[in-house]
N, C-alpha and C positions, 0 to 999 in steps of 0.2 A: 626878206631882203629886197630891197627896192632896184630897179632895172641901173642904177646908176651905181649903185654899191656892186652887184653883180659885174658891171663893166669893169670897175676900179680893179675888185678881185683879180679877176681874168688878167687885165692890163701885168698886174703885180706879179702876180702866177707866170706868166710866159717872161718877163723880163727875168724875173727869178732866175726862171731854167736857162735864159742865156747865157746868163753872167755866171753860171754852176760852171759853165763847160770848161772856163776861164781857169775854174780851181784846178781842173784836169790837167790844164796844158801848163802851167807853173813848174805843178809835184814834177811832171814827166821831166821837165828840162834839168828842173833842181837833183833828181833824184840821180839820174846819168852822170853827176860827180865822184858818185860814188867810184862805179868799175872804172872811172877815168883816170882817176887817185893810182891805182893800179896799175892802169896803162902805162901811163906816163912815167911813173915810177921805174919801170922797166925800159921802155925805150930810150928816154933819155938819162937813164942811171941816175936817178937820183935819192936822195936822204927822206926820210917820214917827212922832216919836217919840209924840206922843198917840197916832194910832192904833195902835203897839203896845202902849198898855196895856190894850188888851185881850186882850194875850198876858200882862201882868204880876199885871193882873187872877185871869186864869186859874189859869196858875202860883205864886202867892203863895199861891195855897189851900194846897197844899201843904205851906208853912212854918207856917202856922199851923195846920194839919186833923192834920197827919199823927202827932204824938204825942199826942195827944187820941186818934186811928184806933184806935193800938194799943192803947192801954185799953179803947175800945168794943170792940175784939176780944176783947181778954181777960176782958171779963163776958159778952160776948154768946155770942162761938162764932163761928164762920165762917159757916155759912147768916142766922143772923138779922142779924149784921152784914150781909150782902152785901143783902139784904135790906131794909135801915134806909139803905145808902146810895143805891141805886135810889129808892127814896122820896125824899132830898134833892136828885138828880139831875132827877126828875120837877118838886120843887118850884121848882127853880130856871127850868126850862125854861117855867115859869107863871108868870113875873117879867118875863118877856121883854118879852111884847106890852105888860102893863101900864106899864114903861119906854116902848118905842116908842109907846104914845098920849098918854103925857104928854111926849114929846118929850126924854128926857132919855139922855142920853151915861151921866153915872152910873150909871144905873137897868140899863143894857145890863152894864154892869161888876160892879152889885151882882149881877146874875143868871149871870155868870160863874162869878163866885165862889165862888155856892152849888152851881151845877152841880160845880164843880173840886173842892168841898169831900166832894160824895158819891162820885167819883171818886176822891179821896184813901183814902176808907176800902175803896172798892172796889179799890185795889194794893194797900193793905196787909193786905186778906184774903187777896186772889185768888195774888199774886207768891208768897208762901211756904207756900199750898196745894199749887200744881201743883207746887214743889220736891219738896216731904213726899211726896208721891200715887205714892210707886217708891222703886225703889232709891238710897240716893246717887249710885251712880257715872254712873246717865243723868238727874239732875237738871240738868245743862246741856240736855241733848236734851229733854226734858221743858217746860222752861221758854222754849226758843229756839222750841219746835214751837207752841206758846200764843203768843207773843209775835208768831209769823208772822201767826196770826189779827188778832190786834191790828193789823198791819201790813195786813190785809186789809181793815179798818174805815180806816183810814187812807189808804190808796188810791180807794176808795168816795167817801167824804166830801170831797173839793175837789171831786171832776167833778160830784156832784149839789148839793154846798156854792153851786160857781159856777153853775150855772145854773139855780138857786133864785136867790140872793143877789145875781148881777151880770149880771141879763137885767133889759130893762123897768127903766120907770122914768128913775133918772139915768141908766143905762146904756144908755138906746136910742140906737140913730144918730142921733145929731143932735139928739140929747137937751139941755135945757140943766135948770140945779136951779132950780125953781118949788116953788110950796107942794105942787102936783100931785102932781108927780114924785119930792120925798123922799116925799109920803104914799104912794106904790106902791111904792116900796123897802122904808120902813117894811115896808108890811105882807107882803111879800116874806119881810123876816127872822123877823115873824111867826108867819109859818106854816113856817118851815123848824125854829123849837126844837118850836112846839108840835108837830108829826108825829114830832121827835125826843123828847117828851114820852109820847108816846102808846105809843113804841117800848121806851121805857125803863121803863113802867106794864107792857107786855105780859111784860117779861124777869123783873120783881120775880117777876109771877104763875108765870111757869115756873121760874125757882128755887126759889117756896115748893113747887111738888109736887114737884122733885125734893128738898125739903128732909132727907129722912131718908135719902136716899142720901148725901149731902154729910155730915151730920154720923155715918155710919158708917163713912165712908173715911177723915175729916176723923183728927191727930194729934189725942192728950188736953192734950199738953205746952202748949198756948197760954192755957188757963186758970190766970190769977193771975198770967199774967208781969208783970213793970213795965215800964211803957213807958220808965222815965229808965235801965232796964240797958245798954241800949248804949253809951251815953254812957263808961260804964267799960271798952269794947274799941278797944283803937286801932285794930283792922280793920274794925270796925263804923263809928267814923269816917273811914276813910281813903276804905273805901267809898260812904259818904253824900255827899263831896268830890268823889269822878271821878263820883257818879251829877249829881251839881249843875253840873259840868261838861261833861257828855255830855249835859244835857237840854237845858243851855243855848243848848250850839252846833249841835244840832240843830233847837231851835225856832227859835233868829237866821235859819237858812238859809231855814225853814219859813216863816216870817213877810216874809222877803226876797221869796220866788222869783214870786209873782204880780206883782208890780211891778216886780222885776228883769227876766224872760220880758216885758211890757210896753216897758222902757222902749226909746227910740229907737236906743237905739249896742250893744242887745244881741238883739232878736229884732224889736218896734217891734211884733208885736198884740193886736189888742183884749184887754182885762181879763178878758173872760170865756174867749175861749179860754186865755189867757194861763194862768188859775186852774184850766182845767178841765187845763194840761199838770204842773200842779204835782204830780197822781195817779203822774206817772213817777218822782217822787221818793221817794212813800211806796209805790210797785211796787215799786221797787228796793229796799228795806227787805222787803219780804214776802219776794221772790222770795231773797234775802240769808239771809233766816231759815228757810226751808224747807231749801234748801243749806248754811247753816252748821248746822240740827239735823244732818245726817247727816255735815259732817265734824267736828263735836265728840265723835262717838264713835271718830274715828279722830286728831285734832289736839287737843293740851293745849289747855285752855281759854284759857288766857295768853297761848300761843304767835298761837292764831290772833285775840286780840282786838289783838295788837302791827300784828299785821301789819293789818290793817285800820286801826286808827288812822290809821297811817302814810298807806296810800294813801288815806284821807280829807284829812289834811293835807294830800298832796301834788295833791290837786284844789283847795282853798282857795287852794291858791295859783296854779292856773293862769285859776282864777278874777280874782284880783285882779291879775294880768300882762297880760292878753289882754279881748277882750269878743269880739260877735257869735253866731255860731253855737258856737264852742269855748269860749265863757266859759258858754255857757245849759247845753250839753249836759254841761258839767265837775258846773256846781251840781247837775244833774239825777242826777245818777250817782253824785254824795255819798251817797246812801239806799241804795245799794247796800251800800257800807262799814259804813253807821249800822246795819245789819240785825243783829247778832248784838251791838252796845254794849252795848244796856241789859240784858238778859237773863243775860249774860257776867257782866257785872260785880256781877250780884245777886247769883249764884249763888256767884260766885270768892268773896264777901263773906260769904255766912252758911255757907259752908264752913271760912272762916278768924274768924271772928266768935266771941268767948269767951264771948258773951250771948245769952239766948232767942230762938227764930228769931224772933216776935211783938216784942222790941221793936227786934234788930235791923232786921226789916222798917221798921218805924213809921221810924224813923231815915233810914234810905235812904232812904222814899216822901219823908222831908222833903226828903232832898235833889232833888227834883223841882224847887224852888223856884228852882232855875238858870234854870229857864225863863221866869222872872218878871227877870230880872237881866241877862242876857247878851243880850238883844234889845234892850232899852233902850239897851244900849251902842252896839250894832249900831246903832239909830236916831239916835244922835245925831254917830254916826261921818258918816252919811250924810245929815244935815241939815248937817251941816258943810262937807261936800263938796258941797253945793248941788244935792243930793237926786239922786247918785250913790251907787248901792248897790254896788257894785264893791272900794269901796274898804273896807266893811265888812265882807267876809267874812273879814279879818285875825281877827276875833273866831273864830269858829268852830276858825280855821285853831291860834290859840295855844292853843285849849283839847286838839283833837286833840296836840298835841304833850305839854299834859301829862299825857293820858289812856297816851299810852304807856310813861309812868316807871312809870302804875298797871299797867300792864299786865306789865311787866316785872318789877315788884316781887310782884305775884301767882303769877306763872311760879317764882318763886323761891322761897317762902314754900310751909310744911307745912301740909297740911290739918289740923284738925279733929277729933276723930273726935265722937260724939256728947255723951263727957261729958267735953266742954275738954280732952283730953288731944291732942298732935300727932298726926300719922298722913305719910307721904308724902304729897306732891302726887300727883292722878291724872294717867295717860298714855292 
């Protein structure tokens, strides 16, 4: 290897690592909807379905941030983009308390929104960096290995989420709601965005010094893409549809499992333990993605998202068959399967995608916005059922079913090569 390739490596390798930490700080923000679902439901006395929207809240950013993202990419560049949306992430997390003293549900939802919104530009820089940052053929390994991190923010976030968020306050023993005791909750959620505020001001500042390694590893090709090119790849859509799908029925589950772990005919404790067990779900998501990096160097990318699908489905359903200890531990072990979805499918997508990886990305990040759709279902499934959540996990269960048609239709279909031309699918 000659001293210039050795530089490049190097150069690619450390931006690499930069941009990983990015995944971290997402899972954490994303995953802290969970025990909030929770909270709020409680403090402000509300229905499944209201209180998930602040899972719709969240997720909607995405439909509307995310082709918007991919222009601010394409004048910005990667570092200042990533950059620009840690700033909006920050801004959002400084909305928060000012909602919670005016008392206001909205104001909790408007500050979602904008945190989701900086977040949105943050996939749609970060996801088709770490692709670029190597060779194509370990861009699976590459981007499953990032996404583990992600998975590692995600894990973190319910156990300190819950006991920030669902301690003290409405939550003590024998607690009842008084003016008191939403006001300690309140300020409970408070201080859990603001420290996540402070967290995400600290990340801006270390990306700006790594900012001239990022933009010398970073591709040139993202400058001037158009965000509306994808729109003209039926793989670029077909992709944005299984990502809207797999977001969705993984957040349903997500926004489920504290209340479900909760209720009486399925585990019957406390909220907060309840939330702090919901981390096995996004473990099993890490631990999924650490192990599917190493065997996507050995299993077709397709092959092994089929098969996962599958055995996610086929837990939805022993879910909505059974309760107790086997219906909690089924839902819990879903994240296991969920560990290699999203990554898989990004990657399967702007391999087969006939438009610039920039506005493909921006495309897919919209389809995020499943996240914002398929929980609401899931909420009114189980308002219906008179606030059994059992019966809701049908949602998740039909979406896995048609993630495997993508998955099979991937496995099947030619790669790619850089300039629109086919190439084999990889082995």
């Amino acid at each position: 290897m000659t001293n210039t390739q050795t530089s490049t490596v190097h150069k690619t390798g450390a931006a690499f690592a930069y941009v990983t930490t990015l995944f971290f700080a997402w899972g954490f923000a994303t995953s802290l909807i969970d025990p909030l679902i929770a909270a709020v439901r409680r403090v402000f006395d509300l229905s499944y379905t209201e209180a998930f929207f602040t899972t719709s809240a969240w997720f909607i950013a995405y439909g509307v941030a995310s082709i918007p993202a991919s222009y601010v990419l394409a004048r910005l560049g990667y570092s200042r983009a990533i950059i620009a949306a840690l700033a909006t992430m920050v801004l959002g997390c400084l909305i928060v308390p000012v909602a919670t003293m005016m008392d206001q549900y909205a104001g909790v939802l408007l500050a979602l929104f904008v945190i989701a919104s900086g977040v949105t530009l943050l996939q749609v820089a970060a996801n088709p960096l770490v692709a670029e940052l190597g060779a194509r053929k370990s861009s699976h390994f590459r981007l499953n290995f990032s996404q583990a991190f992600n998975s590692l923010g995600t894990t973190i976030g319910p156990w300190l989420g819950s006991h920030v968020l669902l301690t003290g306050g409405v939550f003590a023993a024998g607690a009842v709601v008084t003016v008191a005791t939403r006001n300690e909750s309140l300020r409970s959620i408070d201080a859990g965005f603001l420290a996540m505020g402070v967290f995400f001001a600290l990340l801006a500042l270390f990306i700006f010094t790594a900012r001239k390694k990022i933009n010398a590893a970073a591709p040139a090709a993202v400058v001037g893409a158009s965000p509306l090119a994808a729109f003209g790849s039926p793989w670029a859509l077909f992709g944005a549809l299984a990502i809207f799908i797999y977001v969705g029925a993984e957040v349903a589950i997500g926004s489920m499992l504290t209340n479900f772990l909760n209720s009486a005919n399925i585990l019957d404790i406390p909220l907060e333990e309840a939330g702090k067990m919901v981390a096995f779900y996004w473990g099993g998501a890490m631990i999924g993605r650490f192990a599917g990096s190493a065997l996507l160097t050995r299993v077709p990318a397709g092959v092994l998202l089929a098969v996962c699908t599958v055995c996610a489905g086929l837990l939805c359903a022993v879910v909505t068959q059974t309760g107790g200890t086997t219906a909690a531990y089924a839902a819990l072990s879903i994240g296991l399967f969920n560990s290699i979805m999203f990554p898989t499918i990004f990657t399967l997508t702007l391999e087969r995608s006939s438009a610039p990886a920039a506005a493909t990305s921006g495309l897919l990040v919209f389809g995020i916005i499943g996240g914002a759709v398929l929980p609401l279902i899931a909420g009114r499934i189980a308002d219906a059922a008179g606030g059994a959540l059992s019966p809701a996990f049908v949602v998740p269960l039909a979406g896995y079913a048609a993630l495997t048609v993508f998955a099979i239709a991937a496995a099947r279909t030619r790669v790619r090569n850089g300039d629109g031309a086919a190439a084999p699918a990889p082995h």
